[in-house]
C-alpha positions as CSV (number, residue, x, y, z in Angstrom):
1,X,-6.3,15.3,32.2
2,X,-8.5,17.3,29.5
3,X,-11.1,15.0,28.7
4,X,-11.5,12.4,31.2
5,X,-13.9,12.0,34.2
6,X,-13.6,10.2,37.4
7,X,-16.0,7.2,37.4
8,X,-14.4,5.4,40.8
9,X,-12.4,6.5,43.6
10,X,-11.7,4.2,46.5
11,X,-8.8,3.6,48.9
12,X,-8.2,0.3,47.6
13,X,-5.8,0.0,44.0
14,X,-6.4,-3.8,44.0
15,X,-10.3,-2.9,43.8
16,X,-9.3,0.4,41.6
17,X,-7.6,-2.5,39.1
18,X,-10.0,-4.8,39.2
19,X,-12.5,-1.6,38.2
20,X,-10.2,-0.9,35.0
21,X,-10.3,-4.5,34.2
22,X,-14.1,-4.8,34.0
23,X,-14.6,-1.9,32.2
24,X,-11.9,-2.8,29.6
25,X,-13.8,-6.5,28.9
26,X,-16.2,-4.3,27.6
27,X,-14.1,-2.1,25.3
28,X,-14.2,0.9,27.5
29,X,-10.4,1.7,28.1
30,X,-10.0,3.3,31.5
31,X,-7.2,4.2,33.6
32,X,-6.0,4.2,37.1
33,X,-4.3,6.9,38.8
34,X,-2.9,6.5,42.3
35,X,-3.1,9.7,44.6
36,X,-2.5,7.9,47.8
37,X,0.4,9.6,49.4
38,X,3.4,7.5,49.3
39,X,4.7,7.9,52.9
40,X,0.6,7.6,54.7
41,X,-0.4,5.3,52.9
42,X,-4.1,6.0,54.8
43,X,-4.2,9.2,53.2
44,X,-5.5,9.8,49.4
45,X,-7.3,7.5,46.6
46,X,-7.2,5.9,44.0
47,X,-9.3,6.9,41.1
48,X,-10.4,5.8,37.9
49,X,-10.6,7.7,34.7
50,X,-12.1,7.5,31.3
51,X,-12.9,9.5,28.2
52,X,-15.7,11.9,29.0
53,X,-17.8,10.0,26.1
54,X,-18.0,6.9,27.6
55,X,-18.7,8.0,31.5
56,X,-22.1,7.3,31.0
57,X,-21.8,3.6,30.3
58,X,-18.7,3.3,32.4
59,X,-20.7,5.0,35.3
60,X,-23.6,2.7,34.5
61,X,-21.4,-0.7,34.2
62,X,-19.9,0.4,37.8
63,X,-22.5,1.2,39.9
64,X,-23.0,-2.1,41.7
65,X,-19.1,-2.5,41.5
């Protein structure tokens, strides 16, 4: 994904959702991708992406998330 940086992994895709969510209230469009493997569901994460120009503030508007 050429252009977009991870800004929040967890094991969680409720909380990886709820992430996306706050960042899109303000206008930061994010995405979630879900590398938790489908048959452990113990093993992998669940990140969160966005364009590498808004990382900062997406980093910044995250960080007590």
């Amino acid at each position: 994904m050429e252009g977009w940086v991870v800004v929040f992994s967890c094991d969680n895709l409720f909380r990886a959702e709820l992430a996306r969510q706050h960042l899109s209230n303000d206008g930061i469009e994010a995405i979630v991708v879900n590398k938790k493997d489908s048959f452990y569901v113990t093993i992998g994460d669940v990140e969160v992406y966005v364009a590498s120009e808004d990382a900062e503030a997406a980093t910044d508007l995250l960080k007590d998330f």
